[in-house]
C-alpha positions as CSV (number, residue, x, y, z in Angstrom):
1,X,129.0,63.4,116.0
2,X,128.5,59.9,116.0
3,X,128.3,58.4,112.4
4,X,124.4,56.8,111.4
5,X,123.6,54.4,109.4
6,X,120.4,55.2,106.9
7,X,118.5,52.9,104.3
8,X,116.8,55.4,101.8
9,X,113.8,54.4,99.9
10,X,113.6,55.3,96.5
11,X,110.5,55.4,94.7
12,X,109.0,52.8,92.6
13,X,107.7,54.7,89.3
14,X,111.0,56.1,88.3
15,X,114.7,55.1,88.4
16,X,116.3,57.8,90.8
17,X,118.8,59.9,88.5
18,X,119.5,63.2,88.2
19,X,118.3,63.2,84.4
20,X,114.9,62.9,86.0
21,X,114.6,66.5,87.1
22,X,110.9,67.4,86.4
23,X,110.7,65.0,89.6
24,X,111.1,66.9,92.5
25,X,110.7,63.7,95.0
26,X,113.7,62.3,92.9
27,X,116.0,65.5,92.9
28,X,115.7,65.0,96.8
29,X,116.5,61.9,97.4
30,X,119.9,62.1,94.9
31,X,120.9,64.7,96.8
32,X,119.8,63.8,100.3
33,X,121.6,60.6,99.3
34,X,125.2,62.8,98.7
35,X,124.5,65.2,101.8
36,X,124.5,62.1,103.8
37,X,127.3,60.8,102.6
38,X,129.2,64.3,103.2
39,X,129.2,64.0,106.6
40,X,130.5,60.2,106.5
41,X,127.1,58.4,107.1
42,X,126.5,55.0,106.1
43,X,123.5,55.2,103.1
44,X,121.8,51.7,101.9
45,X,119.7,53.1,98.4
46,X,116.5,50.5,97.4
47,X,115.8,51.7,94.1
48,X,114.6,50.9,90.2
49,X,117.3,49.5,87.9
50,X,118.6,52.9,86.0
51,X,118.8,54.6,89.7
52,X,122.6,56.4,90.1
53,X,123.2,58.3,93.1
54,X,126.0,58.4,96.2
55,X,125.8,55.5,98.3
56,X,127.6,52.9,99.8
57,X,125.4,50.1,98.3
58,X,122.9,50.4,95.6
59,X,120.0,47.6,95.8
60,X,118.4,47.3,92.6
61,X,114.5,46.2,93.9
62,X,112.4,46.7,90.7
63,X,113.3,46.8,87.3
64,X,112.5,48.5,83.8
65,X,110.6,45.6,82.7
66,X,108.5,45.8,85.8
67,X,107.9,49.6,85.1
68,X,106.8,49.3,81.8
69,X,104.5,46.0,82.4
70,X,102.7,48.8,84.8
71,X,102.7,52.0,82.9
72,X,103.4,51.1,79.4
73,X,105.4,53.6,76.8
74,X,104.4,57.0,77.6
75,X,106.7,60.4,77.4
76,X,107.2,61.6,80.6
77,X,108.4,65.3,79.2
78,X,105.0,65.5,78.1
79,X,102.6,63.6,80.2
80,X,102.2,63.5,84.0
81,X,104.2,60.9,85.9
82,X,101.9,57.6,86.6
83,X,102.0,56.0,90.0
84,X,99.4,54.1,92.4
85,X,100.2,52.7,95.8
86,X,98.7,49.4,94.7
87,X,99.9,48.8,91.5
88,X,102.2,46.4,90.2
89,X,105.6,48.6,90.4
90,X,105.1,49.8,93.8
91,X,103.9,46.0,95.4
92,X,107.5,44.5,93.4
93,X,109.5,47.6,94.9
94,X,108.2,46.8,98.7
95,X,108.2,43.5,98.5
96,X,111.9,43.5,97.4
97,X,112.6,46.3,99.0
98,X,111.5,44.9,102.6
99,X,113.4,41.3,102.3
100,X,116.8,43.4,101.2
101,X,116.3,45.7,104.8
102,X,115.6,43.2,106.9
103,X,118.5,41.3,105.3
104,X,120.8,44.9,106.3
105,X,119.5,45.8,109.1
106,X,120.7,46.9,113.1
107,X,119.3,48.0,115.6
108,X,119.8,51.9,115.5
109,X,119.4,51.9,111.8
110,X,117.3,54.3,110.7
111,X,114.6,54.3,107.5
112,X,114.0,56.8,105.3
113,X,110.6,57.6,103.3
114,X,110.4,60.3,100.5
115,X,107.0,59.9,99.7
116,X,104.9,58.9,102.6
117,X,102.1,56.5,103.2
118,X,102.9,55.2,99.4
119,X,106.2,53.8,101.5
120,X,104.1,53.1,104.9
121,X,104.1,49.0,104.4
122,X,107.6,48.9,103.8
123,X,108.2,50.8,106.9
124,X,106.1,49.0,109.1
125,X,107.7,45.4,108.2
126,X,111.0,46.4,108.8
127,X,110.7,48.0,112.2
128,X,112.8,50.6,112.3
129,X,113.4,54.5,113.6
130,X,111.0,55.6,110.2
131,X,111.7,59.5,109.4
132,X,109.8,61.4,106.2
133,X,112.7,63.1,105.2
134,X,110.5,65.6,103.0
135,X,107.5,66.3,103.5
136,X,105.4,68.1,101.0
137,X,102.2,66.0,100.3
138,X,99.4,65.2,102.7
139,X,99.9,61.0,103.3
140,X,101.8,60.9,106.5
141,X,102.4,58.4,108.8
142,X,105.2,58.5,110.8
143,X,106.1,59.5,114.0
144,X,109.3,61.5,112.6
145,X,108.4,64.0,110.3
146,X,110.7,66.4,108.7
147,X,108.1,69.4,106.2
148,X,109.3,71.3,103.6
149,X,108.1,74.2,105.1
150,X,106.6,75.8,108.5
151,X,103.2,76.5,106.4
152,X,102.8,72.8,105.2
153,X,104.0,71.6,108.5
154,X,101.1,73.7,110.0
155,X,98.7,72.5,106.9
156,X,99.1,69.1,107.5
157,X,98.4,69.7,111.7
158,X,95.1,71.0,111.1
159,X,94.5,68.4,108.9
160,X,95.0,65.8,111.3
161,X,93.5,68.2,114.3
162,X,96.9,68.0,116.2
163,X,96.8,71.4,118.0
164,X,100.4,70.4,119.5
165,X,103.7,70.7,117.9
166,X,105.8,67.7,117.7
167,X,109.2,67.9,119.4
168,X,110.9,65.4,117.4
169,X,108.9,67.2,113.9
170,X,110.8,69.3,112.1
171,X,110.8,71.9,109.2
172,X,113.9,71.8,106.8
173,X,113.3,73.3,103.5
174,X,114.6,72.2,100.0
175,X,117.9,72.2,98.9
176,X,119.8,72.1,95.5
177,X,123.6,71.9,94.3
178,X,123.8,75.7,93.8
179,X,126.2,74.6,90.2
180,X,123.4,73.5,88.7
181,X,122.0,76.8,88.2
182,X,124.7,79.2,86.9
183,X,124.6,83.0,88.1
184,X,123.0,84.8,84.9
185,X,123.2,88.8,85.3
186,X,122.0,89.6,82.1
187,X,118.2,88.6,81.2
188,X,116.2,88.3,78.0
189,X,113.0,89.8,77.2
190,X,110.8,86.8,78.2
191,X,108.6,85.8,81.8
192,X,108.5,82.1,82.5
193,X,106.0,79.5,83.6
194,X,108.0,76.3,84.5
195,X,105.7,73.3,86.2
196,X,102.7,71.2,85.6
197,X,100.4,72.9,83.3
198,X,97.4,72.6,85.7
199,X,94.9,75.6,86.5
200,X,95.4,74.9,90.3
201,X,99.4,75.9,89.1
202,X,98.5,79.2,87.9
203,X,99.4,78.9,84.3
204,X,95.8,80.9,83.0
205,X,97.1,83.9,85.3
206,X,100.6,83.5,83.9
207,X,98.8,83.6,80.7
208,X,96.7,86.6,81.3
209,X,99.6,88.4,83.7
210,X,102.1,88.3,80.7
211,X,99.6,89.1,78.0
212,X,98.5,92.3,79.4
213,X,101.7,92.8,80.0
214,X,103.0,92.9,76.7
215,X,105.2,90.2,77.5
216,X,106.0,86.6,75.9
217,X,106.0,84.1,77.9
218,X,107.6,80.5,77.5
219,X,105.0,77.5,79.2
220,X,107.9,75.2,80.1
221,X,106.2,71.6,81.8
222,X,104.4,68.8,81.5
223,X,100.9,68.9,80.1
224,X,99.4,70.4,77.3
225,X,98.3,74.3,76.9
226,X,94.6,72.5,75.5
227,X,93.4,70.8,78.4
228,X,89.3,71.2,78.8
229,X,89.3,68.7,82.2
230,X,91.8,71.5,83.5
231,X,90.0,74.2,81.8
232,X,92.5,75.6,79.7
233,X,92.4,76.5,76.0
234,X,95.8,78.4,75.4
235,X,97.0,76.9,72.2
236,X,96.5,79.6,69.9
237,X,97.5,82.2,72.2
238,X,100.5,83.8,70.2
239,X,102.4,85.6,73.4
240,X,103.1,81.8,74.3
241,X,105.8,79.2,73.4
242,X,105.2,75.9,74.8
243,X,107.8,73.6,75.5
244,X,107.9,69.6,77.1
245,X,109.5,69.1,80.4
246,X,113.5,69.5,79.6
247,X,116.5,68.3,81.2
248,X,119.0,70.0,83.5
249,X,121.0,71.9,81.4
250,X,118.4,73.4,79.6
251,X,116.2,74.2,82.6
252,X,119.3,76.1,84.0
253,X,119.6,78.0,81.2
254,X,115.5,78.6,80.6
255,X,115.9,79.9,84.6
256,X,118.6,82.3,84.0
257,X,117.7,84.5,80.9
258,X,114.4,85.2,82.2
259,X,113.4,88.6,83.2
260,X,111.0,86.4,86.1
261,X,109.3,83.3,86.8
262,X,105.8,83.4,87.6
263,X,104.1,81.2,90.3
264,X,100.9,82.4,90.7
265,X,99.9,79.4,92.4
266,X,96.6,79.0,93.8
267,X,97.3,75.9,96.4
268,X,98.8,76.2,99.2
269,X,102.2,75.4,98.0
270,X,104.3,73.1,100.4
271,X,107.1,74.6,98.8
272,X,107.7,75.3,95.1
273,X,111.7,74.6,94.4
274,X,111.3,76.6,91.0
275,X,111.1,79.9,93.0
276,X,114.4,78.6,94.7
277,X,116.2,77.4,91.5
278,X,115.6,80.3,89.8
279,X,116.6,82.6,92.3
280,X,119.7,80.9,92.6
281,X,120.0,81.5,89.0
282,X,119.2,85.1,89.6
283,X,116.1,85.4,88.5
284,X,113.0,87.6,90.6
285,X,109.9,85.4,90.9
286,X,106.4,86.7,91.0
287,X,104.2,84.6,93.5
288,X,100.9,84.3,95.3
289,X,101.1,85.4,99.1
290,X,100.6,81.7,100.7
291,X,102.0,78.7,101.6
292,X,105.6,78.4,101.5
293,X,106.3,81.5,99.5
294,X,106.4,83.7,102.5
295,X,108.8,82.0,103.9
296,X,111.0,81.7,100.3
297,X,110.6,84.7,98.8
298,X,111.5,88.1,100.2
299,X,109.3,90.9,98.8
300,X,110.6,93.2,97.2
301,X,114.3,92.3,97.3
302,X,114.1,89.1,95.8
303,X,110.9,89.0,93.7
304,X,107.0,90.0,94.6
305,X,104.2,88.0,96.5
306,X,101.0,88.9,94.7
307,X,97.1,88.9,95.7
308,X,94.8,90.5,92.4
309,X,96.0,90.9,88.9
310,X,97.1,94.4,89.1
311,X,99.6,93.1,91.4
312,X,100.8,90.9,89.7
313,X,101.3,93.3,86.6
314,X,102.5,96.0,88.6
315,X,105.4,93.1,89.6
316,X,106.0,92.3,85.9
317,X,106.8,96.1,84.8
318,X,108.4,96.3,88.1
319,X,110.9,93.7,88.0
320,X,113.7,95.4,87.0
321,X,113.9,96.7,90.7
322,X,114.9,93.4,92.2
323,X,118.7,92.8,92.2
324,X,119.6,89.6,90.8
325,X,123.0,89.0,93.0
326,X,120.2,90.0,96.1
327,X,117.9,86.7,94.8
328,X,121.2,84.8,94.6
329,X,122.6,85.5,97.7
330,X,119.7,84.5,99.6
331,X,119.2,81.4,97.8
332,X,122.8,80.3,97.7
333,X,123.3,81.1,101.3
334,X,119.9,79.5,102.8
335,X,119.2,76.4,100.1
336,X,122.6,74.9,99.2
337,X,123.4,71.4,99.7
338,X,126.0,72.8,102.6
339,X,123.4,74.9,104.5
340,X,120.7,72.1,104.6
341,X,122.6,69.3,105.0
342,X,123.8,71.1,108.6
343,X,120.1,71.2,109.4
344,X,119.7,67.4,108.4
345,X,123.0,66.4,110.6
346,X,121.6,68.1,113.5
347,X,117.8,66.6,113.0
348,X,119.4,63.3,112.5
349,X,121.7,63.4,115.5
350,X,118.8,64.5,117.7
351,X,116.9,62.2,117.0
352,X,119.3,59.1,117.5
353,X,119.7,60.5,120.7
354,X,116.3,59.0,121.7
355,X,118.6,55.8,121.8
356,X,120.2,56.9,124.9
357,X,118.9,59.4,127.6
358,X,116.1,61.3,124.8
359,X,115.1,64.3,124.8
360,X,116.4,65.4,128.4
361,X,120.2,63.9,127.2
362,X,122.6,66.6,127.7
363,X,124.9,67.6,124.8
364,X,128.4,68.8,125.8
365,X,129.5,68.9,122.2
366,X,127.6,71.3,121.1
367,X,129.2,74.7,120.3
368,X,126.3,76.5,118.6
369,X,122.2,76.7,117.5
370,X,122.7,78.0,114.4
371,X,120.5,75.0,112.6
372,X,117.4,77.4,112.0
373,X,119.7,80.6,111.2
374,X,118.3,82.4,108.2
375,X,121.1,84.5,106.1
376,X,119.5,87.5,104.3
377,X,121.0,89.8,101.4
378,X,122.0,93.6,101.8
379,X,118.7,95.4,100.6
380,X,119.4,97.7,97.7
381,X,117.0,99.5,95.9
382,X,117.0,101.8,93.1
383,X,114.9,104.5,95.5
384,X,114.7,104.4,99.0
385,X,111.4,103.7,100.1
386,X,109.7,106.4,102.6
387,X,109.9,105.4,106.4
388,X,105.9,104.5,107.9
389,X,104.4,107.9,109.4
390,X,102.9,107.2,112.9
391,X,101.1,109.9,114.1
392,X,100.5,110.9,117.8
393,X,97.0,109.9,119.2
394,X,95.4,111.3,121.5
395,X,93.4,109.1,124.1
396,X,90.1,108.8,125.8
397,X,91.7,110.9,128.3
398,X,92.2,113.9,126.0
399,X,96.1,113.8,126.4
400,X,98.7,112.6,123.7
401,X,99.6,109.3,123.9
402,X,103.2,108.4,123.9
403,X,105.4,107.7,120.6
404,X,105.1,103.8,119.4
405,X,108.2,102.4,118.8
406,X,108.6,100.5,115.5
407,X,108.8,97.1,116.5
408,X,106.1,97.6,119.2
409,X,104.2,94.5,119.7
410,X,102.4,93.3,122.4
C-alpha cells in the first residue's frame, strides 16, 4: 500500500480535542487523524489554537481570541455550539488555513473536509483530490464523498435527484476507541436520554416512554428541559434529572450503568454515535425504525427499533432480554478504530488509484474484500422464539402449491 499524504481540516468554532466530546464532528476528526497515522500516512492538521491530536504537523490557523471576538463567553455544556459559514472565525480559519496548504502542498495530496460546504472555499482554492471524510449533514459538495451511513447516503441522493450511485462514493460508518467506553455488566435502575434536548431528538417521548414506565430517567445534553421555541416544558417533571453536556469520563460511566438509552428520534438520523457508544458500553438502546438505526442496531439482540408508544414501553420492561456482551460484541467488532480504519485505507487507496490507470487499474496486491464485512454476535435469548408458520396454498388451479423456502425471494 503505498503511503498518502492527507491535510485535514479542522473546524473553525472549536479547538479539536478530545475534551470536546459533545462534538461529534470533532471526535472524528481526532480519531480519523490517529487512524491515519496508524497505517503510516502523512497527516498535515489546520486547526484553532487548543487543537491536540496525532499528526505530523499541527498548523495553528485561528486562535482563541478570534473565537471569542465571534461568539463571545457562552457555556458550551449548556448551550448549543455557535457557528456560521460567514462569520468571522470561519473567514480567519480559511483564509489561514488556504495560504498554509498551498504553502504544503503536492500534487497527489489529498484534502480532507469534515463538515462540508462550510469547508467548500478552502477546497476549491487549493485544488486538490477533496474527499468528505464523514458525511452526516446535507451541505455537500464534493466529488468524493464518504456517508455515515447507506440511509443518509441515499437521503442525500434524492435530495440532489442523483438516481445513480457514485463509484468513487462511499458509506463508512463511525468509529470510536472502544477504551473509552468500559464494558459495564451490571446496570442501575435508570433509562437515559444523552443528546441535544430538541423535540426533533425525541426527548418528550423519552419523557413520556420512561414515565409510564415507572422509570427515572437522567436528560444528559445540551439545552434546557424548558424550551417553548422547542416545545418542551419538562422542568418540573420529577421522574427527570437533568444534567449539562459532561466530559468523557463521565459520559462513559453515565453509558454503562444504564438499564438503556433511548433514541426515539424523529429525523432521519445520519447516524446517531450514542447508540454505538453505549452499546459498546453494554448498554441495549431503544430507537425509532429509520435512518441509520437499521443498519446500527440489531433488533432484538442488541436493543429495539420502535414505531408507536407501546413499543417503545414494551422495549423498556423488555430490556432485560438483550445481552449486554451481545450489544458489545457487535459494536466492538464493527465500530472500533481497527475495523474502520481498514475501510478508510482501502477507500483512500482506491481512490489515489485514479492517479494512475483509475477505476479499470488492476490490483495484484490484493488478498481479500473484506472492507464491507459485517461481524455479528451469537444470538442468545432467554426463550427461543417460535419458527414463522407457512401454510400450504392452494392455487387458482385447485392444486397445492409447493412448500416456500425461507429465504424465498424473487
Amino acid at each position: 500500500m503505498k503511503q498518502l499524504r492527507f491535510h485535514l481540516l479542522g473546524l473553525a468554532h472549536l479547538p479539536t480535542n478530545k475534551a470536546n466530546s459533545a462534538c461529534a464532528y470533532t471526535q472524528k476528526i481526532v480519531k480519523l487523524a490517529r487512524m491515519l497515522k496508524s497505517y503510516g500516512h502523512q497527516v498535515y492538521f489546520y486547526g484553532v489554537e487548543g487543537s491536540d491530536l496525532e499528526c505530523d504537523e499541527l498548523i495553528q490557523v485561528s486562535s482563541r481570541e478570534i473565537l471569542e471576538k465571534t461568539y463571545g463567553q457562552y457555556d458550551k455544556s449548556k448551550e448549543f455550539f455557535k457557528h456560521h459559514p460567514q462569520d468571522l472565525a470561519h473567514q480567519t480559519f480559511n483564509a489561514n488555513a488556504t495560504k498554509e496548504i498551498l504553502a504544503r502542498k503536492r500534487e497527489q495530496d489529498f484534502l480532507l473536509c469534515p463538515m462540508g460546504n462550510y469547508q467548500q472555499p478552502i477546497a476549491q482554492a487549493v485544488n486538490l483530490m477533496t474527499v468528505e471524510s464523514g458525511i452526516g449533514y446535507t451541505g455537500v459538495f464534493s466529488q468524493f464523498r464518504v456517508f455515515e451511513s447507506y440511509a443518509w447516503m441515499h437521503y442525500i441522493y434524492g435530495l440532489l435527484k442523483q438516481d445513480d450511485g457514485g463509484w468513487y462514493d462511499a458509506v463508512i460508518p463511525n468509529y470510536f476507541e472502544v477504551t473509552d467506553f468500559p464494558f459495564e455488566e451490571k446496570k442501575e435502575d435508570y433509562l437515559l436520554y444523552f443528546g441535544r434536548i430538541i423535540w426533533r431528538k425525541g426527548v418528550q417521548v423519552a419523557s413520556d416512554v420512561a414515565k409510564a414506565t415507572g422509570n427515572l430517567l437522567y436528560v444528559v445534553g445540551q439545552g434546557s428541559l424548558d424550551n417553548p421555541q422547542e416545545g418542551l416544558a419538562l422542568g418540573r417533571e420529577k421522574h427527570l434529572r437533568y444534567r449539562p453536556a459532561v466530559g468523557p469520563e463521565e459520559r462513559a460511566q453515565l453509558l454503562g450503568k444504564a438499564k438503556a438509552v433511548l433514541m426515539p428520534t424523529f429525523y432521519l438520523e445520519p447516524f446517531g454515535g450514542v447508540n454505538v457508544e453505549a452499546q459498546l458500553c453494554g448498554t441495549p438502546v431503544i430507537t425509532s425504525d429509520w435512518g441509520a438505526f437499521p443498519e446500527t442496531v440489531l433488533h432484538g439482540v442488541t436493543g429495539y427499533r420502535c414505531r408507536v408508544f407501546e413499543e417503545f414501553c414494551w422495549a423498556v420492561k423488555n430490556i432485560h432480554r438483550i445481552r449486554p456482551a451481545a450489544c458489545r460484541a457487535w459494536a466492538e467488532k464493527n465500530y472500533s478504530l481497527e475495523r474502520v480504519g481498514r475501510m478508510y485505507e482501502e477507500y483512500f487507496q482506491r481512490v489515489h488509484r485514479i492517479f494512475g490507470q483509475g477505476w479499470y487499474e488492476a490490483n495484484d496486491e490484493r488478498r481479500e474484500l473484506d472492507w464491507l464485512y459485517r461481524y455479528y454476535p451469537r444470538q442468545e435469548t432467554e426463550e427461543k422464539r417460535p419458527e414463522p408458520v407457512i401454510k400450504n396454498r392452494r392455487s387458482k388451479a385447485g392444486k397445492e402449491s409447493e412448500a416456500v423456502s425461507k429465504d424465498n425471494s424473487e
